[in-house]
Each structure stands twice: as C-alpha cells, then as structure tokens.
N, C-alpha and C positions, 0 to 999 in steps of 0.2 A: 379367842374367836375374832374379837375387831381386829387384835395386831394381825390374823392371817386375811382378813378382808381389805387391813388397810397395803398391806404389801401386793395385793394383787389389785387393786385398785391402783397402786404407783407403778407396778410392770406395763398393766394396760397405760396407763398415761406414758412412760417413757419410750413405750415401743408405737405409741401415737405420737411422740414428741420428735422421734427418729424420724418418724415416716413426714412428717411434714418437713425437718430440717433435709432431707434427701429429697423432696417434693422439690423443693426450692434451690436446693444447690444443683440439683439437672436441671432448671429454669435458667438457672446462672450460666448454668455452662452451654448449655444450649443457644443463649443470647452469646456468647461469647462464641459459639462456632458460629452463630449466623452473622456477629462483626466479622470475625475474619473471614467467612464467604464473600458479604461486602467488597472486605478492603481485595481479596483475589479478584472480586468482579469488576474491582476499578480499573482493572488491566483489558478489563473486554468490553469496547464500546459498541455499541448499532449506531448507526448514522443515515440517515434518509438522503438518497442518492437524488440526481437529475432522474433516473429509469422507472419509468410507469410501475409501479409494484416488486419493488426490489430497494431493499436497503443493505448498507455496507456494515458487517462484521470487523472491526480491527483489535488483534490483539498484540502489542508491544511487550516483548521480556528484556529485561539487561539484567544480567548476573553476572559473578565474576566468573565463569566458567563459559558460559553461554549466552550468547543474544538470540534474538525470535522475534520475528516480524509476520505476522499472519493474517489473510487477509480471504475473507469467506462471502457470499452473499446470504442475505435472507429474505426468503418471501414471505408470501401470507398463507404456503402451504406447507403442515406441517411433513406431511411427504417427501417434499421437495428438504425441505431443512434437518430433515435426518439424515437424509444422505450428505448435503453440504457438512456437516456439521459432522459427522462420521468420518467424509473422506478429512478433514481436517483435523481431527483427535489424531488419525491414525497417525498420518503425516508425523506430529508432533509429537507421538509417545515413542514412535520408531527413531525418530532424534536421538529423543531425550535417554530412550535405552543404548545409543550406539556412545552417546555423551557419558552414561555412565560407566560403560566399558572402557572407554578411552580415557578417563579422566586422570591416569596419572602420566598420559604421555600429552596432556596439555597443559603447556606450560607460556610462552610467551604470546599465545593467539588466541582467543576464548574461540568456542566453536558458535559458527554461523548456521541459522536458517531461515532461508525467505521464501516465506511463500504466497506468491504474485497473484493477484487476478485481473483479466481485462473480463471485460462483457462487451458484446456485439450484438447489437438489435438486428435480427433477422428480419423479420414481418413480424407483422403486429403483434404482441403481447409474448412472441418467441424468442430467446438468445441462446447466443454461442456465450457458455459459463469456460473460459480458458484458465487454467492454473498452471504457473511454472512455479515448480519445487527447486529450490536452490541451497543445496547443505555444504559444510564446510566445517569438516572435526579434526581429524590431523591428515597425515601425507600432502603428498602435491599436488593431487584434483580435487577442484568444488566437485560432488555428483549433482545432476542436472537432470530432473525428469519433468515431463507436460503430463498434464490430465484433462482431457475435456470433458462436458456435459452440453448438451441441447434439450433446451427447457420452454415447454408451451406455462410461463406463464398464469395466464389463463385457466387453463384444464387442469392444471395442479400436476403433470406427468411430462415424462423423459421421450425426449424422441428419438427412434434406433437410427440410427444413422443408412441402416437400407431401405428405412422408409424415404431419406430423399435421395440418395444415390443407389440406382439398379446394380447391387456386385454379383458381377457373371466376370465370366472368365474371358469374355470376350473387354469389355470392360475395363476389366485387369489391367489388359497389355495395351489400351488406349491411356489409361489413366497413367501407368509407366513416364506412357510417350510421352504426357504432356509433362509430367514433374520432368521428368531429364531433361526436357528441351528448356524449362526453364533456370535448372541447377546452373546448367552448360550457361547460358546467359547472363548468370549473374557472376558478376566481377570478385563478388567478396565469396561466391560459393563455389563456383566451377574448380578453382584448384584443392579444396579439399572435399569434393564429390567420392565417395565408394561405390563407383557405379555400379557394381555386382552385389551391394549392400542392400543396393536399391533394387534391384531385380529380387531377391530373395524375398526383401518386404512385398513388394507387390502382389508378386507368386503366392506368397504366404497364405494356405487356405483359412489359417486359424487366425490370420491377421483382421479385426473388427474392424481397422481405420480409426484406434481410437483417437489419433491426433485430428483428424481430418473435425474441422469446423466450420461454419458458415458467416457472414456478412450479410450485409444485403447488396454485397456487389460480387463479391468472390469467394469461392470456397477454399478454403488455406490448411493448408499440412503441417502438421509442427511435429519436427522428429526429437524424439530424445537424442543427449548428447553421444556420442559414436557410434549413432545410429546409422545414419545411412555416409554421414560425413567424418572427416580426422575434427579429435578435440578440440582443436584450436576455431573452427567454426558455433562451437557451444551448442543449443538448440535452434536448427536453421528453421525457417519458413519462408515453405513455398506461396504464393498465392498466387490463384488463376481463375481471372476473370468468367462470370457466370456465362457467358456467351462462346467463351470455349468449352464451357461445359456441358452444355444445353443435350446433347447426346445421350450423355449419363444420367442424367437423373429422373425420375418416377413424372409421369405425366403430372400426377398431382403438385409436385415441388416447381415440377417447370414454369407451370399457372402460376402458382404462388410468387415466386421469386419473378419470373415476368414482368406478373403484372403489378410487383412492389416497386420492381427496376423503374417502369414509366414514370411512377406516380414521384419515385425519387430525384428522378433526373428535374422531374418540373420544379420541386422545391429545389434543388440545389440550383438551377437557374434564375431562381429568385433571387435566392441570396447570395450569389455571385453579382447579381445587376446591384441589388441593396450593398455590398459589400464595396461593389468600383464607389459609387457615390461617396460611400464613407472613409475609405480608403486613406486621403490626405488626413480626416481627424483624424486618423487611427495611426498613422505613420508619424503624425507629429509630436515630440520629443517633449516630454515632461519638464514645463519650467523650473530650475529651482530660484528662488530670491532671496537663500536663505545665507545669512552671509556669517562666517566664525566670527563668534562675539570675546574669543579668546579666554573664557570661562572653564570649568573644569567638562568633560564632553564624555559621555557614556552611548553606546549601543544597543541597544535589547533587540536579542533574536529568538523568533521562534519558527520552531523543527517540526519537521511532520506534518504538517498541514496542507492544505486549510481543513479547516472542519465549519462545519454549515450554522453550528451554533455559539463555540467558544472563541473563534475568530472572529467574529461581528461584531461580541461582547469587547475584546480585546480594540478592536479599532474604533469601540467608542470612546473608550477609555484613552486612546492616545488623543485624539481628537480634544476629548476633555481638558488634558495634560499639554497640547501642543506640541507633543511628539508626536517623531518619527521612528520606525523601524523597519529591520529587514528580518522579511517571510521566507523561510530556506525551504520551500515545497516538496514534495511527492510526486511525481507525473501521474501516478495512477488515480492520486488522490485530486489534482489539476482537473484529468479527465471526469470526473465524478461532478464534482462542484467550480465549473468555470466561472460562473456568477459570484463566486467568492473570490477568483484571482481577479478577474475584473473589480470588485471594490476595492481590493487590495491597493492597486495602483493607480486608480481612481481617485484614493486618498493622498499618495503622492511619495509611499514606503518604495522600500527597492521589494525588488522580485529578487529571490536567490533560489539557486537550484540544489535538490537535496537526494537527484537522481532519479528513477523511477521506480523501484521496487526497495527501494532501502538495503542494496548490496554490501555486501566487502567490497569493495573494488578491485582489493590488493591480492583476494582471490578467481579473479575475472582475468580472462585475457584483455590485452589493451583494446582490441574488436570490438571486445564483449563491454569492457568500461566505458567505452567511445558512445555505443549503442545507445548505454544506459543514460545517458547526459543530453547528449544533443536530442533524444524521442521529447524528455525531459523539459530540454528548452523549447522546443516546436511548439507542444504543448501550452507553454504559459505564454510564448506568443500569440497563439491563435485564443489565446481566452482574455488574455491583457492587453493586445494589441500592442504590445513592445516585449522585447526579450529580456530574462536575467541577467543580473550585470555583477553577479556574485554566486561563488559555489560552496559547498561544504558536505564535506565527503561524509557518509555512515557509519558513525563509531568512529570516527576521528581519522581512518583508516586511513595510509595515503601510502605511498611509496613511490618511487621515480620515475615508472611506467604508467601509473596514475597521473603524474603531474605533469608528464611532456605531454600526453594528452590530452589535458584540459586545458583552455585556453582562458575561464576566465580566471580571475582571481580566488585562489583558495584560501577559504576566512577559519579559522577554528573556534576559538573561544579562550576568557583567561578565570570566567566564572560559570561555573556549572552549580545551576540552583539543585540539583538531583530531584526536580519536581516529576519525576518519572516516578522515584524512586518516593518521597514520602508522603506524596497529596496531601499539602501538609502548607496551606498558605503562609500562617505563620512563620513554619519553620524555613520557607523559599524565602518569605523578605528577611530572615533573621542572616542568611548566609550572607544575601545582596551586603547587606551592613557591614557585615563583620570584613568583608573580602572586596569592595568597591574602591576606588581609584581614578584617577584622570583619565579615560582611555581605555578603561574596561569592556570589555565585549560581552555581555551576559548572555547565557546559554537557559532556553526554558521551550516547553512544547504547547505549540494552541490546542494540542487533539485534550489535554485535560481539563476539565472543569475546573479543579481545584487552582488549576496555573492563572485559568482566565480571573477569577475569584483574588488571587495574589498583586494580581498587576496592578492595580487603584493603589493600594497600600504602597509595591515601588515605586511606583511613579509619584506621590506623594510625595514618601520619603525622600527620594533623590532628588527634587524637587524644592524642600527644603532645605537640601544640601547644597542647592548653586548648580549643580549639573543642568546641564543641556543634552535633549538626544536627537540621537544623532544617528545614520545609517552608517553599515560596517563602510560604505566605503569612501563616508566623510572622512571618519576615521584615518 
C-alpha cells in the first residue's frame, strides 16, 4: 500500500517537476526571441525630425544578396502610421519575394532597394509625404515607382487630393496644357517627353493624380519611370507654381494656400535680408592651422548621417580626443537635421557627400547620378554654409559613368569596422587594432548608437598608438 502511494506521490512530483522545468525553458526561449527581436530592431531607428509632429523611420539592411535603405515617417497618429508603415512592409516583402526568385541569377551585383522620402510642409500642421521606390535585382533596369500621401497632421487623416484640386474634365485639358508647356521648357525633359503618354494620363478618367503633391509654393507631378517620358529621364517632375494654378483648385485650398503664400513670402524676406548680413561669415573659408607633424596619420569616417543624437555624442568625443573627421552625409537626412551639418563644420571636420537617397549609382543613369550628388551638395551648403569637398559612393558602388561625373574626390575606405553589421563596440575597436596602419581610412556609421558608444575606446587606443586624425583629404 505505501509502495503504491509512494509511486504516485513520485509521478505527481515528476510531472510537477516537468511542468516547471518546461515553465522555464519557454522563459528561456522566450527571453531569447525577445534578444533577437532586439538585436532585428537595432536595424529600425525613429529619429525626431526638424517637422512639427513627425519623426524619421530608418531602416538600413546589407547582406550579401541584398542591400535596403528605408526610409518612412511617423506620427503621433496611430492611423496615420499603419498606413506608413503598411505601405512600407509591402514595398519591402515584394523585394525581398522578387530577391528570392532571382537569387540564383545574382551573382556579381547584390540586388538594391531605396526607398526615399522627402516631406513638404504645406500649411500648418499639413504635408506632402513623397516616396520614390528604387529596386534593382538583375537585367538592365532599376524599376522606379513614386507614392504620395497628403497628411493633416493635426486631424490624424489623409487628404483626397480633389479636395484641393476641382478634377472636371474641363480641368483635365488645362492641367495637360500646363504640364506640356512646362516638359517642352525644360532642357533635361523636352527630348524625352511621350507627348501622347501624357495626353492618355491626363484623359485618364480612372487616373486619381496620385503623383500630384503640394508645397507651399507649387504643386508638382512626379511621373513613374516610363511613364509619360523614355527611361533615360527616370522619374521626371513637373513643378508649377501656385499662381498658375489658382484656377484649379477648390475655393477652400485657394484661401489656404494664398493666404500661406503671403504669410511666406514675408518670412523668406526676412531671412534673405538676415542672410545678405551674414553672407561674408558664411562664405568665408574654414581656417586650418593644422600642420603634418609627420607621425603615423589615420581618418575615421562616418556614413549615413547625421543623426540628431549619435553624431553629437561622436563630435564630443573628437573634440575630447583633438580630432578630426570626415561626415559622408544623406541629403535626405541633411534636409531633416541641418542643425546638425552646421555643427559638424562648425567644429572644423570635412563635409563629404554620401548622395541623397543612398543609391547604386552604377544602376542610375549618369542624369539620374548627377541629380543624386549635386541636390546632395546644395543641401549641405545651405545647412553648413560651405560645400563638400569629398564623396563616397553607396556600397562602394562606382563605375566610369559614375566617376566622369562626379567631380569631387572619390574616398572609399581600407578599414571596414562592419559596425552595421555587429553593434558590437568591442568587437569595432577589436577590428580598428587588428587592421590599422599609417594612412588608414576607417569606415563606421553615426546613425548607430553602439558605433557612437565605440568611438572613445578608438580614439583612445589610437591615440596611444602615436596616430594623428586626420580628414580623408589630409590624407
């Protein structure tokens, strides 16, 4: 009798003894699929933009098949960010599905995708949300699509686009006139025009206008690529001024936009008068006094940037160290945080250019390369008050169509920390060590926390080493 009470008294404890040992190893495993959500989430940053209620989404991939540059906003409505965040899953899994269909016919090119955003402050609390999709898996064309959104902001909701332009058919054939008359005028679009392409679109009753976006100066068209133009134009845009508009659009938009137009013009006349004043500071050329002390000389660069919080950290840190470095920027990311390229240069680093949307190039026409660069440099003038004086192509990317058209200097790198790759400070200064030299160019990004976190440690070490830093194009 005890021996059968005592065996069932050990079943019950053993099948208690399971049930907690399985308690805890789903705890375990659980903690371990929430590291690696983590470590996947360290590839998707939010970043607090300059724009009233809107911060920046970036997500960066490099694999060896594939690269991914992604680029979303977020608000503070969750509305609003399903659809962002929607339209940019899809984007990304329709890749990643054509990526695995093709993956045994890619072989010397990993397949590209960038996907771009601008924003445009309409009136208050309103934007034009712009995406251009840019993929690139095998054959001989990137495909090239636009997406827009018009976003109150505010009200948490999407505005139709016939809420500010009346489409009537009469309309139609005004709004025609005015795109052609501007295709025709421009130098880079009139010989690849499909004038009849364009007539179709127009025509088109089921056509919603969804390239068509707003400014708070002009409303602008943005065609996917052979849409209305031949390929070698890429995706054109129209833009025409709100005053040729004025006809079109809803009474209500008219007001609006109007009476934004005055209110803008008197700010821009401010600081056009505040801008002559300043003009000579801003035009005069960065002393250096810094003179080769003939010692062993290193470069540290960082890509992708700026970012509004690890690029601060980073330029305390040289300051600390008594270096210098060169910031190979974004334009998109420029336009976002100019208060950050102005420190930058402020502090006495070079500005380098790192394009605007983080392209192939090698998959871009030379138009389309050209575009990418000089918007690029415009940009970190108008934020830094001096231009780039160094470039570096996207993924190393270059080819001889590339290089006749860029004119400044193309930098690469001879040390790639793969701080992309293992958020992993220790392991970035372990590489710095192991691979360092007179003359090294080191390769690392500010948009990661764990890089800006690394930098103290190289700078340190190399530091200790007798090195001097130095900008690529002391070098």
């Amino acid at each position: 009798m005890k021996s059968a009470k005592a065996k069932i008294t050990f079943s019950i404890l053993l099948i208690l003894g399971l049930f907690v040992v399985g308690y805890f190893v789903n705890i375990m495993l659980r903690s371990n699929d929430d590291y690696a959500s983590e470590a996947d989430k360290d590839e998707k940053r939010i970043e607090v933009s300059k724009y009233p209620g809107v911060d920046l989404v970036t997500e960066i991939t490099e694999k060896k098949n594939y690269n991914m540059a992604i680029h979303y906003p977020k608000f503070k409505s969750d509305k609003l960010n399903t659809e962002m965040e929607g339209y940019a899953s899809s984007v990304k899994e329709d890749f990643l599905a054509i990526v695995e269909e093709s993956k045994e016919y890619i072989k010397d090119r990993a397949a590209v995708l960038s996907l771009a955003m601008e924003i445009h402050p309409v009136v208050e609390n309103v934007y034009s949300i712009v995406f251009s999709e840019e993929s690139y898996v095998v054959g001989a064309n990137a495909q090239q699509k636009a997406k827009v959104y018009i976003v109150d902001a505010k009200k948490s909701d999407f505005i139709q686009k016939t809420k500010i332009l009346k489409d009537t058919k009469r309309n139609r054939e005004q709004l025609y006139a005015l795109i052609n008359k501007k295709f025709k005028e421009s130098k880079e679009y009139s010989p690849l025009l499909l004038e009849d392409g364009l007539k179709i679109w127009a025509a088109d009753p089921n056509n919603k206008l969804n390239g068509m976006y707003f400014t708070d100066k002009a409303a602008v068209f943005q065609f996917d690529k052979y849409e209305v133009t031949a390929g070698a134009a890429g995706m054109p845009k129209i833009s025409i001024p709100l005053d040729e508009m004025q006809n079109l659009l809803t009474d209500e938009w008219k007001e609006k936009l109007q009476i934004e137009n005055d209110k803008k013009d008197e700010k821009d006349d401010s600081k056009n008068n505040t801008k002559d004043k300043d003009k000579p500071q801003e035009d005069k050329p960065v002393k250096d006094d810094a003179s080769p002390k003939g010692g062993k000389r290193v470069a540290l660069t960082f890509d992708d940037g700026p970012h509004p919080k690890n690029t601060l950290k980073i330029l305390d840190l040289l300051e600390k160290y008594d270096a210098k470095a060169t910031f190979f920027m974004l334009g998109n990311r420029v336009d976002f945080y100019p208060e950050i390229v102005k420190e930058v240069a402020d502090q006495g680093h070079e500005l380098g250019n790192h394009t605007w949307n983080h392209k192939d190039l090698t998959t871009l026409s030379k138009a389309e390369g050209i575009k990418e660069v000089e918007r690029t440099n415009q940009a970190i003038k108008s934020a830094a008050g001096r231009e780039s004086t160094a470039f570096r192509p996207p993924y190393g990317a270059v080819n001889k169509q590339v290089q006749s058209a860029i004119s400044s200097p193309t930098v690469f790198w001879t040390i790639d920390t793969l701080d992309w790759k293992s958020h992993n400070p220790a392991a970035i200064l372990n590489i710095v060590q192991e691979n360092v030299r007179d003359g090294s160019i080191i390769l690392m990004h500010d948009i990661h926390a764990t890089t800006s976190e690394a930098v103290e440690s190289i700078l340190k070490y190399l530091k200790k080493e007798g090195y001097e830093f130095v900008s690529v194009s002391e070098l």
